[in-house]
GULOSE-409581 format. One line per 10 residues: number of its first residue (from 1); their letters; for each residue x, y, z of C-alpha. Coordinates in nm, 3 decimals, always signed. Example, Ala and Ser with C-alpha at 12.3 -4.5 7.8 and 13.67 -1.06 7.14 Angstrom:
REM GULOSE-409581
1) AS) +1.230,-0.450,+0.780 | +1.367,-0.106,+0.714
END
This chain:
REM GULOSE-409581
1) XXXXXXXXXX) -7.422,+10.408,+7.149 | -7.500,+10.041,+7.164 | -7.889,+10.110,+7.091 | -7.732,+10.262,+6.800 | -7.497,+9.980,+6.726 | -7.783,+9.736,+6.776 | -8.019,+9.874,+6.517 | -7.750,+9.879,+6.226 | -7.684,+9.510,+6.297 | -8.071,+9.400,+6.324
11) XXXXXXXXXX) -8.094,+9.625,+5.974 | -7.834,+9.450,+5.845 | -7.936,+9.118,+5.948 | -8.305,+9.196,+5.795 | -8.163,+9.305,+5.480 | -7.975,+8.976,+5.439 | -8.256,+8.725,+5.530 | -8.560,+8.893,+5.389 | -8.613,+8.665,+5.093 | -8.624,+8.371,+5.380
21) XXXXXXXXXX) -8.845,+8.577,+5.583 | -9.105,+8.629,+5.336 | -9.102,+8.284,+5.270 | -9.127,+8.182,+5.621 | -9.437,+8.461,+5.668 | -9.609,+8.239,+5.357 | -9.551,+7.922,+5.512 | -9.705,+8.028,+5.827 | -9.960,+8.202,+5.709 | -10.112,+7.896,+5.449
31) XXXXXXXXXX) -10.013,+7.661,+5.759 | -10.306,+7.443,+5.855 | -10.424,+7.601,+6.172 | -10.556,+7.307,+6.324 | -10.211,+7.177,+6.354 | -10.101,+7.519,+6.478 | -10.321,+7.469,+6.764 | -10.220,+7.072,+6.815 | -9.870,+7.172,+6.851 | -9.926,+7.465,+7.104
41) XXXXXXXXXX) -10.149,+7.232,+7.305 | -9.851,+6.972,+7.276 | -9.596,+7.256,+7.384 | -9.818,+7.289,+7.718 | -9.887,+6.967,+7.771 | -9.541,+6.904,+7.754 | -9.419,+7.211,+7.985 | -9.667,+7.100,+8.267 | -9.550,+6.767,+8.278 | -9.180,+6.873,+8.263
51) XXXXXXXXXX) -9.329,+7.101,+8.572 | -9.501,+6.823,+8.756 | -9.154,+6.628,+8.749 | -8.978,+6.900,+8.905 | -9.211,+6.921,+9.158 | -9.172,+6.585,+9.261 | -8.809,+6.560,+9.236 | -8.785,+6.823,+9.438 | -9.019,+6.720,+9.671 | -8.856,+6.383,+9.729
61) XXXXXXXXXX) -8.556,+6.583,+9.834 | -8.716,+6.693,+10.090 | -8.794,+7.097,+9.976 | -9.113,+7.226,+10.015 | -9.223,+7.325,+9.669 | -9.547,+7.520,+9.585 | -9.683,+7.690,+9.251 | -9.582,+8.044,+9.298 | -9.265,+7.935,+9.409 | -9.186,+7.743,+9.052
71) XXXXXXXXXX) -9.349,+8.044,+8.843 | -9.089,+8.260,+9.093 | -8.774,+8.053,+8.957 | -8.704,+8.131,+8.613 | -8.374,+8.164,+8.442 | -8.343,+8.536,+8.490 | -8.431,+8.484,+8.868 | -8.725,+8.652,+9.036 | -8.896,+8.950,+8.863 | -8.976,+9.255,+9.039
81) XXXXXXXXXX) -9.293,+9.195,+9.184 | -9.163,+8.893,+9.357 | -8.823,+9.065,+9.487 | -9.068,+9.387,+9.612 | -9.282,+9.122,+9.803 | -9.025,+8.927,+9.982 | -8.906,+9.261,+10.059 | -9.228,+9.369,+10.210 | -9.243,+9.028,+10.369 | -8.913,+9.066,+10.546
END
């Protein structure tokens, strides 16, 4: 039922916008690719040093902070993999 309910509104959301996403799909597509690429380096660049900060904040307070353990805490909380091996670990 709300698969159901989900696909009418994402048909009726794609029948409203489609004008603006063909135009979007143009833009991108005759978008000069070298600046494509600057900005997805810049997008790294940028989340590694937000992710060196947080290591060193956190390491001034005192917790013990290594790589696996950042990748590990994301918004949605560990994935499986991580919850099945500090399951196995217990």
């Amino acid at each position: 039922m709300i698969i159901a309910v989900a696909a009418i509104v994402l048909a009726v959301e794609l029948t409203l916008v489609w004008d603006q996403l063909a135009k979007a799909w143009k833009s991108v597509y005759s978008a000069n690719w070298w600046w494509v690429l600057a900005g997805v380096v810049a997008a790294m660049s940028s989340m590694h040093s937000f992710a060196q900060i947080q290591r060193t904040l956190l390491r001034s307070a005192g917790v013990r902070v290594t790589a696996p353990s950042i990748v590990a805490a994301r918004p949605g909380g560990a994935g499986p993999r991580a919850r099945r091996s500090a399951a196995a670990a217990a």
